[in-house]
N, CA and C atoms as an extended XYZ file, in Angstrom:
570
Properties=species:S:1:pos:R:3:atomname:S:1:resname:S:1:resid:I:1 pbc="F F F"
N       -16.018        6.970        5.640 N   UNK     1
C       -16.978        6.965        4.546 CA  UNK     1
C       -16.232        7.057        3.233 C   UNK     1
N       -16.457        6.390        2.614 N   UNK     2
C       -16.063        6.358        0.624 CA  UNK     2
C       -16.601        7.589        0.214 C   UNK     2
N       -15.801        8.100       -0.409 N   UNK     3
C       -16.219        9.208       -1.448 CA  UNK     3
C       -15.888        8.503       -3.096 C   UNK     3
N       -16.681        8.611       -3.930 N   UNK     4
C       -16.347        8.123       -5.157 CA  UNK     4
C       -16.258        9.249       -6.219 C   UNK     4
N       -15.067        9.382       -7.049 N   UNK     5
C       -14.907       10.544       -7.751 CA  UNK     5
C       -15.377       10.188       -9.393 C   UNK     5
N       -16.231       10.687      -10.374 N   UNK     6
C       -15.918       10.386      -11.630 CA  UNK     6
C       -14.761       10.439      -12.234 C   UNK     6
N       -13.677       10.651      -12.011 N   UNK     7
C       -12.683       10.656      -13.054 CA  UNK     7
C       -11.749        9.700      -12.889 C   UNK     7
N       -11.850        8.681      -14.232 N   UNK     8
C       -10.851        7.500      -14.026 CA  UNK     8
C        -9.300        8.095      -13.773 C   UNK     8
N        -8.997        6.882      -13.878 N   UNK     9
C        -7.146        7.032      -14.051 CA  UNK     9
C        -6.720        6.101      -14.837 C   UNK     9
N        -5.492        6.707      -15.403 N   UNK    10
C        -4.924        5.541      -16.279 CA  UNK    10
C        -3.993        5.084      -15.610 C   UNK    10
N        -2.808        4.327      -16.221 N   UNK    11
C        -2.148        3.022      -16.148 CA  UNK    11
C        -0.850        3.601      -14.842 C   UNK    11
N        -0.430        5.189      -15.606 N   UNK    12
C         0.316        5.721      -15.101 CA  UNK    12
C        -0.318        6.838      -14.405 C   UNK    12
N        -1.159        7.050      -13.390 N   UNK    13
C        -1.254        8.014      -13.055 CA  UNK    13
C        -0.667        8.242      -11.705 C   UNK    13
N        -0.162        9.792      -11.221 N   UNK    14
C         0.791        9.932      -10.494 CA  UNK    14
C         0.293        9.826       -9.517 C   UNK    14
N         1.670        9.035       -7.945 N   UNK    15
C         1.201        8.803       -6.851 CA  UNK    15
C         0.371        9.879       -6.535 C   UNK    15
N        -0.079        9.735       -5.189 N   UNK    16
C        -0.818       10.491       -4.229 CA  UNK    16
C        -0.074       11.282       -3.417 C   UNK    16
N         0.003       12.530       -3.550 N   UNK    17
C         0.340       13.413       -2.859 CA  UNK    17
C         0.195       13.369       -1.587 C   UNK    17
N         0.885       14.380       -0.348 N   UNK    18
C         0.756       14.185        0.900 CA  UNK    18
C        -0.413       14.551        1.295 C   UNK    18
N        -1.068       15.733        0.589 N   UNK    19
C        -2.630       16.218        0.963 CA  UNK    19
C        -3.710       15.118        0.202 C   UNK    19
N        -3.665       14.457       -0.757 N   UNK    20
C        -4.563       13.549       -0.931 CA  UNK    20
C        -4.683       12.421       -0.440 C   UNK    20
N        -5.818       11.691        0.169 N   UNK    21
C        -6.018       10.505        1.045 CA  UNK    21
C        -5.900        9.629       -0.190 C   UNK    21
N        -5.356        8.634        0.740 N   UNK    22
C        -5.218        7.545       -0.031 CA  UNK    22
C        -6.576        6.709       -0.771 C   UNK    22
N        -6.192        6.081       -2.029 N   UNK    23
C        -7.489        5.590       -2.635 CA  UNK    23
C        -7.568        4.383       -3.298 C   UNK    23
N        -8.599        3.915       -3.975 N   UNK    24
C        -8.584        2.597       -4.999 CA  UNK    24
C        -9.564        3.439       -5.583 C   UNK    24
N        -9.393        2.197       -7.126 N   UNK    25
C        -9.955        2.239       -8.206 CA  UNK    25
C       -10.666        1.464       -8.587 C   UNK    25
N       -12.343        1.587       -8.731 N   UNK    26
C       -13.290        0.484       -8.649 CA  UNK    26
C       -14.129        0.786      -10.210 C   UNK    26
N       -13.876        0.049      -10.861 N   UNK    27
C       -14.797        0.448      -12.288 CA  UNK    27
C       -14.424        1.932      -12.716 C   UNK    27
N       -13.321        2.084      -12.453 N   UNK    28
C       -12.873        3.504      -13.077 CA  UNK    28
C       -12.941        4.724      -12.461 C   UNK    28
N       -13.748        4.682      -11.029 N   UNK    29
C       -14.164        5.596      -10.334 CA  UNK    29
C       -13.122        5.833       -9.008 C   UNK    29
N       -12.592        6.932       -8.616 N   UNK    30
C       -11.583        6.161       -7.666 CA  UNK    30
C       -12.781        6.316       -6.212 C   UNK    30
N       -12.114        6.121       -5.174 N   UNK    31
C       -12.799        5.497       -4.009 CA  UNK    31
C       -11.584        6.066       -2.874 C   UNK    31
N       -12.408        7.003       -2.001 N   UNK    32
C       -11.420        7.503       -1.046 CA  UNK    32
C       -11.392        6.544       -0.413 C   UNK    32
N        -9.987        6.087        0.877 N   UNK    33
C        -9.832        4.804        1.347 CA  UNK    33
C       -10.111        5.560        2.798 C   UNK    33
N       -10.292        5.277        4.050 N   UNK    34
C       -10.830        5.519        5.230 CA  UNK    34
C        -9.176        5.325        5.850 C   UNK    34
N        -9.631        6.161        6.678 N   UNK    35
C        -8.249        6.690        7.535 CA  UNK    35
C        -7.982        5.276        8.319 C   UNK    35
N        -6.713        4.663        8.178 N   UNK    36
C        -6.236        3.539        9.225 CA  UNK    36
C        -5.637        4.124       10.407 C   UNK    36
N        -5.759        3.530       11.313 N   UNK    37
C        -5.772        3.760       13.128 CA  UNK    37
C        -3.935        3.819       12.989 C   UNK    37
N        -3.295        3.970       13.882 N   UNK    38
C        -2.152        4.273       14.466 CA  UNK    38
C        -1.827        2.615       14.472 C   UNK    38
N        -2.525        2.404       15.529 N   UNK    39
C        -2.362        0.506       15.402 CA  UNK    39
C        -2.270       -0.211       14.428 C   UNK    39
N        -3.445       -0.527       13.914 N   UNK    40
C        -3.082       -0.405       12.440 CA  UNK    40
C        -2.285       -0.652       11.841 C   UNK    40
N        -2.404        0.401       11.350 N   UNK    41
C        -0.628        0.796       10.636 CA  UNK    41
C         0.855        0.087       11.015 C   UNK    41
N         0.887        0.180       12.269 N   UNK    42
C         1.917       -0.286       12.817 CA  UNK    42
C         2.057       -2.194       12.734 C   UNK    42
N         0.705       -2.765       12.620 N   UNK    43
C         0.633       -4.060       12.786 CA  UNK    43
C         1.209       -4.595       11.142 C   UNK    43
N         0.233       -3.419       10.104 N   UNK    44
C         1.133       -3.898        9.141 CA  UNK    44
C         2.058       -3.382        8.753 C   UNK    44
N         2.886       -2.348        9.269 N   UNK    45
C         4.325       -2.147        9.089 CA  UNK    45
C         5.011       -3.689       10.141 C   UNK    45
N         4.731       -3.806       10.876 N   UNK    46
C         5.235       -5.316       11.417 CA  UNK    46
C         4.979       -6.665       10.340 C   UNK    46
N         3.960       -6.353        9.958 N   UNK    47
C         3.819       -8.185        8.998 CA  UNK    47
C         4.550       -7.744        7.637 C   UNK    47
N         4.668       -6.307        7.106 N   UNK    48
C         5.322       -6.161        6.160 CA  UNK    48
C         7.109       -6.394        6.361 C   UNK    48
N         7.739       -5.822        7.515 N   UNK    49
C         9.318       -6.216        7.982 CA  UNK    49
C         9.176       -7.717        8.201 C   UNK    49
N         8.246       -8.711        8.854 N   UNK    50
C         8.215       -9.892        8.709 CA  UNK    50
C         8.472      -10.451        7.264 C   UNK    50
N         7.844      -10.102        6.677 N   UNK    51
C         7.844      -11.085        5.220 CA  UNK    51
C         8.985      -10.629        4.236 C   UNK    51
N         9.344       -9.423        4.450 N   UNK    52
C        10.865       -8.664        4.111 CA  UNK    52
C        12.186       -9.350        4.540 C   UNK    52
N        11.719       -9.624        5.540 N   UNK    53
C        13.445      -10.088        6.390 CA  UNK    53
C        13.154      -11.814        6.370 C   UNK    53
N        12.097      -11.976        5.759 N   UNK    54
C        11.859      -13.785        6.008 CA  UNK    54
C        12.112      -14.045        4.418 C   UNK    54
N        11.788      -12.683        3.412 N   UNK    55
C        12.604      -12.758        2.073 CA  UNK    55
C        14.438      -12.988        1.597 C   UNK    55
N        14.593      -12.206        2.595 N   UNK    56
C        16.351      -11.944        2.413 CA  UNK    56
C        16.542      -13.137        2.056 C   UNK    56
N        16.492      -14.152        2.475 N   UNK    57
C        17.247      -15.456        3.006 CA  UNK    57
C        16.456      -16.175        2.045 C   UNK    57
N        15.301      -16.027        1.928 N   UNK    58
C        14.335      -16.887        1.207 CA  UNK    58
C        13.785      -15.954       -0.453 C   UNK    58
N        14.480      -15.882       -1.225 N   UNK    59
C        14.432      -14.884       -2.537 CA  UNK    59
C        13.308      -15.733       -3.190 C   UNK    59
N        11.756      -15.513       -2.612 N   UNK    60
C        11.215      -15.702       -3.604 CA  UNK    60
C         9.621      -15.529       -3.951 C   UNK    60
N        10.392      -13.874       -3.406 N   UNK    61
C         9.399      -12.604       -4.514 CA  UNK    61
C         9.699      -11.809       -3.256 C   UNK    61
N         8.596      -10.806       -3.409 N   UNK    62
C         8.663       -9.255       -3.049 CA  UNK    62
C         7.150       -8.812       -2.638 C   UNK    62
N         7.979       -8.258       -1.516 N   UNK    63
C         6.559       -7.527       -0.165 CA  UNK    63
C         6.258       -6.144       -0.591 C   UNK    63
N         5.537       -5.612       -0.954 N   UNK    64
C         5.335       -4.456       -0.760 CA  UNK    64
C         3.605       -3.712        0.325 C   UNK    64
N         4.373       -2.694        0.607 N   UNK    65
C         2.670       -2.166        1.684 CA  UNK    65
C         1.882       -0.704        0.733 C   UNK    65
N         1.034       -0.816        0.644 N   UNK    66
C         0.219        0.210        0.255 CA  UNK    66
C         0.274        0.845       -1.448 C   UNK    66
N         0.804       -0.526       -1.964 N   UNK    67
C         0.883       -0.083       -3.067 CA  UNK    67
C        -0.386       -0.118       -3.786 C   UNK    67
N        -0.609        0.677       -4.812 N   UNK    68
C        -1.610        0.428       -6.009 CA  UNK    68
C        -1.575       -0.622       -7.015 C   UNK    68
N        -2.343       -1.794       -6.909 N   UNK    69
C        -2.121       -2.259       -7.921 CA  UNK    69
C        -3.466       -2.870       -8.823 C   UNK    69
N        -2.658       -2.783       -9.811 N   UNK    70
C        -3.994       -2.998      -10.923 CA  UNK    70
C        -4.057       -4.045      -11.077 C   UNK    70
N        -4.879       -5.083      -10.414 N   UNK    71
C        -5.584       -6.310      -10.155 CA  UNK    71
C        -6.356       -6.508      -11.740 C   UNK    71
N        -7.319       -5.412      -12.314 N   UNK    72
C        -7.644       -5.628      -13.158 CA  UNK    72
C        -8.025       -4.701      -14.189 C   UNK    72
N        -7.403       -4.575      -15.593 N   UNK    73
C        -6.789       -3.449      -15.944 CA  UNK    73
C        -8.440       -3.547      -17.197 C   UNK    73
N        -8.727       -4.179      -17.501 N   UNK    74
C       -10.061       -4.314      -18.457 CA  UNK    74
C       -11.056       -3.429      -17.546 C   UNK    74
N       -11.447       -3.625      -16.194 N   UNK    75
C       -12.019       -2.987      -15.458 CA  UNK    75
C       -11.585       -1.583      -14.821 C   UNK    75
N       -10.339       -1.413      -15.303 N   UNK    76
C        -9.920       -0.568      -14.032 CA  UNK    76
C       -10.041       -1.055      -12.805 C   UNK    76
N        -9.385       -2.076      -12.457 N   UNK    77
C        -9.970       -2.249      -10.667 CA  UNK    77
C        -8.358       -2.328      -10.674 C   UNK    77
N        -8.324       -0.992       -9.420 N   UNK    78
C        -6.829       -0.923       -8.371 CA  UNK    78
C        -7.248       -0.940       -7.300 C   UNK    78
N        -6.273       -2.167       -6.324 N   UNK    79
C        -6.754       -2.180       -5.041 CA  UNK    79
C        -5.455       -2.007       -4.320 C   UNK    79
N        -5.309       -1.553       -3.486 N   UNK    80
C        -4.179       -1.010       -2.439 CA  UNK    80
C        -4.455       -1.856       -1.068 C   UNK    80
N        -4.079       -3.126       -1.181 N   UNK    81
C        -3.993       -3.877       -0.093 CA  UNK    81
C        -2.853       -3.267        1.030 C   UNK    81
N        -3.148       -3.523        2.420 N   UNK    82
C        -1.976       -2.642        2.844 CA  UNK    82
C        -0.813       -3.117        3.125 C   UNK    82
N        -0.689       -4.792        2.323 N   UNK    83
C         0.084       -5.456        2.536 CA  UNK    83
C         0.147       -6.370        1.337 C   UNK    83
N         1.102       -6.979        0.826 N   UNK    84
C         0.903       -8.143       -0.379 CA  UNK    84
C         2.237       -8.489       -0.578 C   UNK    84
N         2.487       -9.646       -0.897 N   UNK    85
C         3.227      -10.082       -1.487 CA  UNK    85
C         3.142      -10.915       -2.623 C   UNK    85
N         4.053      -10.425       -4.098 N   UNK    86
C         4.110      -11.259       -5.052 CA  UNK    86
C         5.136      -12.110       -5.333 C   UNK    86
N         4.341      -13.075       -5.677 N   UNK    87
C         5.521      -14.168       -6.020 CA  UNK    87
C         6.131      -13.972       -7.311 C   UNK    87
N         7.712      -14.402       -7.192 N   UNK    88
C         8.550      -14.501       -7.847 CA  UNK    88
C         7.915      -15.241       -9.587 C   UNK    88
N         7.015      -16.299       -9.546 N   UNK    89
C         6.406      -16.926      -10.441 CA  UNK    89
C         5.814      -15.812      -11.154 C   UNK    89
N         4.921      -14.417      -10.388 N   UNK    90
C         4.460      -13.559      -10.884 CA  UNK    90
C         4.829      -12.931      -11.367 C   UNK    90
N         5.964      -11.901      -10.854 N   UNK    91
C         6.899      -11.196      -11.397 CA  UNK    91
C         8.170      -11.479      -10.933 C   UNK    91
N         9.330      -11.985      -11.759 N   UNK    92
C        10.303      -12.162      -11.439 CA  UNK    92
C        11.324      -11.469      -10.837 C   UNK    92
N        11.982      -11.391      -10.017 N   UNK    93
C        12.913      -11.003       -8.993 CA  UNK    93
C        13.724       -9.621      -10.129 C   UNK    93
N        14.107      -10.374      -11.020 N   UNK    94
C        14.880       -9.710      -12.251 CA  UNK    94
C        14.303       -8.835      -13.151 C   UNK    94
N        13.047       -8.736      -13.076 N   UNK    95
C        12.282       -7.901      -13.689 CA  UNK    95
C        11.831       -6.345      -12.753 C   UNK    95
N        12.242       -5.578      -13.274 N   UNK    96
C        12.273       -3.926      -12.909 CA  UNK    96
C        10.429       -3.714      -12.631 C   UNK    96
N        10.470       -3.230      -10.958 N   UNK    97
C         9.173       -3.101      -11.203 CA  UNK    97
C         8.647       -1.033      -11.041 C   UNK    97
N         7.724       -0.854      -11.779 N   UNK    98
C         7.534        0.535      -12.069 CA  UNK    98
C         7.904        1.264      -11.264 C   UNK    98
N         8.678        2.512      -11.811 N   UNK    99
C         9.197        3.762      -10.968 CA  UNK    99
C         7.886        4.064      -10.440 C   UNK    99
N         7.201        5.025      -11.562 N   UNK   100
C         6.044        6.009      -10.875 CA  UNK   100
C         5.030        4.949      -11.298 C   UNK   100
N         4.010        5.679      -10.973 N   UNK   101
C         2.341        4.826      -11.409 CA  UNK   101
C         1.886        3.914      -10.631 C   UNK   101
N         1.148        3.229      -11.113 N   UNK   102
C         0.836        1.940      -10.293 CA  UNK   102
C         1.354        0.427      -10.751 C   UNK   102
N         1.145       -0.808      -10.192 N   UNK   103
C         1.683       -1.933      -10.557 CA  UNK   103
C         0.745       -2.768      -11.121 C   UNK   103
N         0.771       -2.953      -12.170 N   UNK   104
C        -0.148       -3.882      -13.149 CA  UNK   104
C         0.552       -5.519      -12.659 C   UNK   104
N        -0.033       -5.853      -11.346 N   UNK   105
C         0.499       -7.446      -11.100 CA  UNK   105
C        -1.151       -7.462      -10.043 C   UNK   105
N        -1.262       -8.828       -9.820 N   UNK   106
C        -2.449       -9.601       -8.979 CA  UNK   106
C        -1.198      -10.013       -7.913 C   UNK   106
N        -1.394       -9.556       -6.739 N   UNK   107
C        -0.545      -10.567       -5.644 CA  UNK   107
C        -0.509      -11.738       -5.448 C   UNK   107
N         0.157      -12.540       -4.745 N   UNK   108
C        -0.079      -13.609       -4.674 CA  UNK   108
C        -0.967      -14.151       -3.480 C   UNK   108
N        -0.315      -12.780       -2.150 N   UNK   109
C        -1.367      -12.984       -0.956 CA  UNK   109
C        -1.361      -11.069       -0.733 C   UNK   109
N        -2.864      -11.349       -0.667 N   UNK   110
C        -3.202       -9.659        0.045 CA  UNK   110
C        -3.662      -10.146        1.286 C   UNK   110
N        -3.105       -8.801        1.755 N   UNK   111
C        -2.865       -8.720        3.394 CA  UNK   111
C        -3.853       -7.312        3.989 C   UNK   111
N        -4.446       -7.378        4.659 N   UNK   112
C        -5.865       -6.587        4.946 CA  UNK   112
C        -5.741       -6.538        6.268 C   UNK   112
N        -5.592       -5.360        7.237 N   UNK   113
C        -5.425       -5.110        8.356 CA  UNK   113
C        -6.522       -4.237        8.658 C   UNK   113
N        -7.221       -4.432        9.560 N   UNK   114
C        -9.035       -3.945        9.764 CA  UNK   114
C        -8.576       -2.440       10.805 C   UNK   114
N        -9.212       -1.203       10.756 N   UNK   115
C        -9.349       -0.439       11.737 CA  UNK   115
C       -10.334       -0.305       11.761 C   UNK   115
N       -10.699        0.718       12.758 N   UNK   116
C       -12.452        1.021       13.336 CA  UNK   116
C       -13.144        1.732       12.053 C   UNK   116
N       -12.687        2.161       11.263 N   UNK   117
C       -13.404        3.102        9.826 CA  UNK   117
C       -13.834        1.814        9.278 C   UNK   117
N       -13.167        0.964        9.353 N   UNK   118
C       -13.238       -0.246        7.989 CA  UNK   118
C       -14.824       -1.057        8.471 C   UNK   118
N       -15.971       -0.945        7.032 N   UNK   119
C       -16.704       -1.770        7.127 CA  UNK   119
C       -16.679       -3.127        6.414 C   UNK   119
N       -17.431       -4.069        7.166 N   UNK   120
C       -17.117       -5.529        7.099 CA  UNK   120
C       -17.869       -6.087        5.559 C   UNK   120
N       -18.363       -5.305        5.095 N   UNK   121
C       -18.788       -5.361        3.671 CA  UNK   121
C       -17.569       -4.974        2.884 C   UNK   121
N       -16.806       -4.162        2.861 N   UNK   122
C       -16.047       -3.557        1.857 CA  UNK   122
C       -14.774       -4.474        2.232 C   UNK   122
N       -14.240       -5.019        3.614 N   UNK   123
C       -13.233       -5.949        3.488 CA  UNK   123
C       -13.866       -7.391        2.915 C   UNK   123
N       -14.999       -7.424        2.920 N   UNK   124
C       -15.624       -8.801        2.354 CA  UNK   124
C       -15.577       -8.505        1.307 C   UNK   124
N       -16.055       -8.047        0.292 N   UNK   125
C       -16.045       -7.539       -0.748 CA  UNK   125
C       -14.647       -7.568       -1.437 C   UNK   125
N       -13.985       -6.582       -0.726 N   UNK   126
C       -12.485       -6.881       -1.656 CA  UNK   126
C       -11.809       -8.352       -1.197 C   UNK   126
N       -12.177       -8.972       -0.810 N   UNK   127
C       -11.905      -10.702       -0.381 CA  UNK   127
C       -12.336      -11.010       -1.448 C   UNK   127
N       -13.460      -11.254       -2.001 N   UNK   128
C       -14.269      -11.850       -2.920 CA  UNK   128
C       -13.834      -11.487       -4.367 C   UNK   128
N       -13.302      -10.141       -4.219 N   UNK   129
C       -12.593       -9.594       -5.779 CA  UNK   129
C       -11.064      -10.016       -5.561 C   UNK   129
N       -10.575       -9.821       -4.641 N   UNK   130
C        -8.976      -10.707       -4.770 CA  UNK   130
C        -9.142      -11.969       -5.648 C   UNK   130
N        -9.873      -13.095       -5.330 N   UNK   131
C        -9.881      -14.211       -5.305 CA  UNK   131
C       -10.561      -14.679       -6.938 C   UNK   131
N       -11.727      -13.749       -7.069 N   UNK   132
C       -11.838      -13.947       -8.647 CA  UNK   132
C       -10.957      -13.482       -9.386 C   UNK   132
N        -9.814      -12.733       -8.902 N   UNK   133
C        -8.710      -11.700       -9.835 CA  UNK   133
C        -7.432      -12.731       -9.747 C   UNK   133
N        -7.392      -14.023       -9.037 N   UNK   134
C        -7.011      -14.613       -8.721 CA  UNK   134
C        -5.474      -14.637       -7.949 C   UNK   134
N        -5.703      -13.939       -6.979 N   UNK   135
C        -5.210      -14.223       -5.575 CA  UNK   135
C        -5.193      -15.248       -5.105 C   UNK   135
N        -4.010      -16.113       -4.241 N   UNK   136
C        -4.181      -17.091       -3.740 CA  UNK   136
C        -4.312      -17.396       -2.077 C   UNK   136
N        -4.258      -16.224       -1.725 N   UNK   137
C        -4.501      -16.165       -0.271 CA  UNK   137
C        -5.095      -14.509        0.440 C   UNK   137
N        -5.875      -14.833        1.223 N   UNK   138
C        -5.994      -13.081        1.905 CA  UNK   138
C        -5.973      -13.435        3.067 C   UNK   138
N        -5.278      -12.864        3.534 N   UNK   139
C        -4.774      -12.555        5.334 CA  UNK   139
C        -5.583      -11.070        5.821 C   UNK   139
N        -6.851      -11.169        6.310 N   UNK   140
C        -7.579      -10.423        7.129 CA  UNK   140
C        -7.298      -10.308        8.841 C   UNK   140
N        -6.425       -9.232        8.747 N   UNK   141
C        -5.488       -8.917       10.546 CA  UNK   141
C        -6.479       -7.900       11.028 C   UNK   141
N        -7.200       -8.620       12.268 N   UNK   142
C        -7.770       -7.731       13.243 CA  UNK   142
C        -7.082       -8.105       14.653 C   UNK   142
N        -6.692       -6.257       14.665 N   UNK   143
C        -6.358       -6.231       15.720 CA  UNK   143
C        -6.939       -5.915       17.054 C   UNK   143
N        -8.181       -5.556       16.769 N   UNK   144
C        -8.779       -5.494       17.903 CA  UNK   144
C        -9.366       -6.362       18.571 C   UNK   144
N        -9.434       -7.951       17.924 N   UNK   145
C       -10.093       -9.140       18.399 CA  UNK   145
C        -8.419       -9.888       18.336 C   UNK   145
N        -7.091       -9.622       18.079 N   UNK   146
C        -6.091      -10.455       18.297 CA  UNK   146
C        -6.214      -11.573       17.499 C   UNK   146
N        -6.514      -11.343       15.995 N   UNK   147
C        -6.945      -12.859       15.380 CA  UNK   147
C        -6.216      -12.162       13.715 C   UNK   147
N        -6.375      -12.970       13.283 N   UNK   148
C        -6.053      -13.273       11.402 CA  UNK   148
C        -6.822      -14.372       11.026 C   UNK   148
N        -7.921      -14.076        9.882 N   UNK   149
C        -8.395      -14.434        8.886 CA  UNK   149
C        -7.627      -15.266        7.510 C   UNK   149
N        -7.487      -16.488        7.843 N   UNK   150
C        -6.576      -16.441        6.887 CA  UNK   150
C        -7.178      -17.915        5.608 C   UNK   150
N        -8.003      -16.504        4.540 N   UNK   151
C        -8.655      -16.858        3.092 CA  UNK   151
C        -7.883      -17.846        2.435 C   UNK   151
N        -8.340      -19.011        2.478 N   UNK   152
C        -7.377      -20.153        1.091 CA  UNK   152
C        -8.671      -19.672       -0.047 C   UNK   152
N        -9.417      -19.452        0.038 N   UNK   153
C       -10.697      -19.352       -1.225 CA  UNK   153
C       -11.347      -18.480       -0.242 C   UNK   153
N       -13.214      -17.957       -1.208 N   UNK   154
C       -13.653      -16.743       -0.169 CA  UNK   154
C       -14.627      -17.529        0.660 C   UNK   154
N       -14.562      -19.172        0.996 N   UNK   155
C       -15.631      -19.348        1.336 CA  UNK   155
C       -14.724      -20.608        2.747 C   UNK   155
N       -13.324      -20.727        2.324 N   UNK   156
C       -12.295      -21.285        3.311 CA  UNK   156
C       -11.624      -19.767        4.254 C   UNK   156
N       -11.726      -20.717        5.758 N   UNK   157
C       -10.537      -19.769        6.465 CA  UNK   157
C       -10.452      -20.485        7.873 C   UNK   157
N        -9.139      -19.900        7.587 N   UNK   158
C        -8.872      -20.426        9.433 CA  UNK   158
C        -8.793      -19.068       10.179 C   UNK   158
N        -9.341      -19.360       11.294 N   UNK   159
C        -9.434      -17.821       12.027 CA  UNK   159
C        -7.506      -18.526       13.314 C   UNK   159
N        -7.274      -17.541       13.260 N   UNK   160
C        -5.925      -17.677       14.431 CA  UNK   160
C        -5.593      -17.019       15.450 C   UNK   160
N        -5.928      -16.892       16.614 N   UNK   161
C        -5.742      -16.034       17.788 CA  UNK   161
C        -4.572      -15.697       18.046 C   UNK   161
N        -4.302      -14.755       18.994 N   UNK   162
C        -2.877      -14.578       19.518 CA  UNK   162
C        -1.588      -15.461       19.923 C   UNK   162
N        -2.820      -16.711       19.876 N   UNK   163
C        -1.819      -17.867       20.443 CA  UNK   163
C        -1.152      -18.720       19.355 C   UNK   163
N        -1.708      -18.469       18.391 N   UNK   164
C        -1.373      -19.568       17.361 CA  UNK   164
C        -0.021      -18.882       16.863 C   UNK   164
N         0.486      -19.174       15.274 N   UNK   165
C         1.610      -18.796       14.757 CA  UNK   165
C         1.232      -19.008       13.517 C   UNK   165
N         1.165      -17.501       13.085 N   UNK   166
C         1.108      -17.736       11.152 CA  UNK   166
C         2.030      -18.668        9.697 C   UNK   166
N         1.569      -19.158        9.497 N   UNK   167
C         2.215      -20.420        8.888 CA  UNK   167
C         2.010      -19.786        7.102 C   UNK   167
N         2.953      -19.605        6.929 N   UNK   168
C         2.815      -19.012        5.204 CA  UNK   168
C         2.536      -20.574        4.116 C   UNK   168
N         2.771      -21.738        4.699 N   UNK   169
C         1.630      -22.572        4.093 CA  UNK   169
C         2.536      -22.850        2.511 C   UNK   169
N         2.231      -23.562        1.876 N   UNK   170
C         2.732      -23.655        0.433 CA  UNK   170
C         3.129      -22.590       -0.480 C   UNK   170
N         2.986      -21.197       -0.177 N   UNK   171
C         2.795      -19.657       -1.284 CA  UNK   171
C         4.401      -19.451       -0.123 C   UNK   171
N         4.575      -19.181        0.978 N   UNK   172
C         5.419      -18.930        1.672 CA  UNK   172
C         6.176      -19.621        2.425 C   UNK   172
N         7.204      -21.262        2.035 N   UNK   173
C         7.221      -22.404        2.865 CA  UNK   173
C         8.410      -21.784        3.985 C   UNK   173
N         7.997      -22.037        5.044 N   UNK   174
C         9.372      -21.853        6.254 CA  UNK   174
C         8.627      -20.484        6.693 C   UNK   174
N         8.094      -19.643        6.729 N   UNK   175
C         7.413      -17.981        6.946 CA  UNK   175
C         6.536      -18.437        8.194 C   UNK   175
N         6.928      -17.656        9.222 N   UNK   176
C         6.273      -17.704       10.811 CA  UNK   176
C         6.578      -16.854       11.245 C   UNK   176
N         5.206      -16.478       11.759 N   UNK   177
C         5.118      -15.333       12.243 CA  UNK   177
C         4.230      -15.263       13.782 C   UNK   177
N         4.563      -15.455       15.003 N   UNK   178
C         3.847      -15.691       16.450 CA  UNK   178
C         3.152      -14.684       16.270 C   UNK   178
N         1.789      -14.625       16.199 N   UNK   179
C         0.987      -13.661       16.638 CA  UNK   179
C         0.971      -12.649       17.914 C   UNK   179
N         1.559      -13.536       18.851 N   UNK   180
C         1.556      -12.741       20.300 CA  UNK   180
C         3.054      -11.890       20.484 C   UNK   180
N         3.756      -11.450       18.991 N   UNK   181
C         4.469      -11.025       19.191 CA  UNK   181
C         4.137      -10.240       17.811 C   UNK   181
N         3.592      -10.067       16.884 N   UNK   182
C         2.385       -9.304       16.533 CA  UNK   182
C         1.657       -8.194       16.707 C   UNK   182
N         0.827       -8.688       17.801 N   UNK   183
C        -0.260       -8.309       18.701 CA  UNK   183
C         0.446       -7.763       19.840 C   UNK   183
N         1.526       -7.315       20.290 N   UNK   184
C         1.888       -7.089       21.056 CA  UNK   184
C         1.466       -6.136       22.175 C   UNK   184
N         1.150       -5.090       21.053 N   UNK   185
C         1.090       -3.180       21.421 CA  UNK   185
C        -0.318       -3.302       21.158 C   UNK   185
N        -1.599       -4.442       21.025 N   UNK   186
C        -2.553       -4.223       20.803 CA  UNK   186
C        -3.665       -4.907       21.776 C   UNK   186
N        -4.928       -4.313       22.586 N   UNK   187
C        -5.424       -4.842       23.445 CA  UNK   187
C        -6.529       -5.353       22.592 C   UNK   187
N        -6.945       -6.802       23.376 N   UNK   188
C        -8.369       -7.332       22.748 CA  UNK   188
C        -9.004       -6.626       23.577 C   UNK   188
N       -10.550       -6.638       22.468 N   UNK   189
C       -11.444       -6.237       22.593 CA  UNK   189
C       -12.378       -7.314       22.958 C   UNK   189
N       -13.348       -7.602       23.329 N   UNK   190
C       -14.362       -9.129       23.522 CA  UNK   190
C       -15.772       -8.963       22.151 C   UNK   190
């Protein structure tokens, strides 16, 4: 369940402590984020070392997981995708990105990994605000159906089962990723 707090935050306000749950920032209000599963977690600590080690070689931009970022700073809207990568076009390789606070950049692809807390309104929803904030891709990973969602716009997607192989497509050229090696540690559900 969301808890919504009145008190904004500004530009710099300090991470989240170990006792505070993690959150976003929606019209200034923050928004407790719902506990992610063990699985989870682990699927996108896997697509995050994927796109890390498919960077080394390929310099062009930077993965980060669970960061805050300020998508849109007129609104206050921070969203903490649990996965994203920005492109180099966005912020350049050479450019220092913030010690403390949060990151005033739009990703290039947010990456959204579903657990059992997560309702299908609020990942729809932040689909629909990526994309007007202008995002160019959202990768919606459920692991309990063995599939990825994968948003070119909020009204395009290819759904991809275990069998297929994630194709990073024009934003990520040469980036593959086998789902069934993925999905490994994770059972479908029907």
């Amino acid at each position: 369940m969301s808890t919504g707090f009145a008190e904004p935050t500004t530009t710099t306000s300090p991470p989240a402590s170990p006792e505070e749950p993690l959150y976003e920032v929606v019209n200034g209000v923050k928004v407790e984020l719902p506990p992610m599963s063990i699985q989870s977690n682990l699927i996108a600590g896997d697509v995050y070392f994927a796109l890390r080690s498919f960077l080394v070689d390929h310099p062009i931009g930077t993965p980060v997981m669970e960061a805050l970022l300020i998508i849109d700073p007129e609104a206050n809207l921070r969203r903490r995708p649990d996965v994203a990568f920005v492109s180099a076009n966005r912020w350049p390789l050479d450019r220092e990105v913030p010690e403390t606070g949060d990151w005033e950049v739009v990703p290039t692809i947010a990456i959204e990994v579903t657990s059992t807390h997560d309702l299908a309104r609020d990942v729809e929803e932040k689909t629909i605000e990526y994309f007007a904030h202008g995002v160019e891709a959202v990768w919606v990973v459920h692991p309990e159906h063995r599939r990825i969602y994968c948003y070119s716009s909020p009204t395009e997607t290819m759904i991809l089962d275990e069998k297929a192989t994630l194709d990073g497509g024009d934003i990520l050229p040469g980036f593959k990723l086998p789902l069934n090696e993925l999905f490994r540690r994770s059972t479908a559900t029907a």
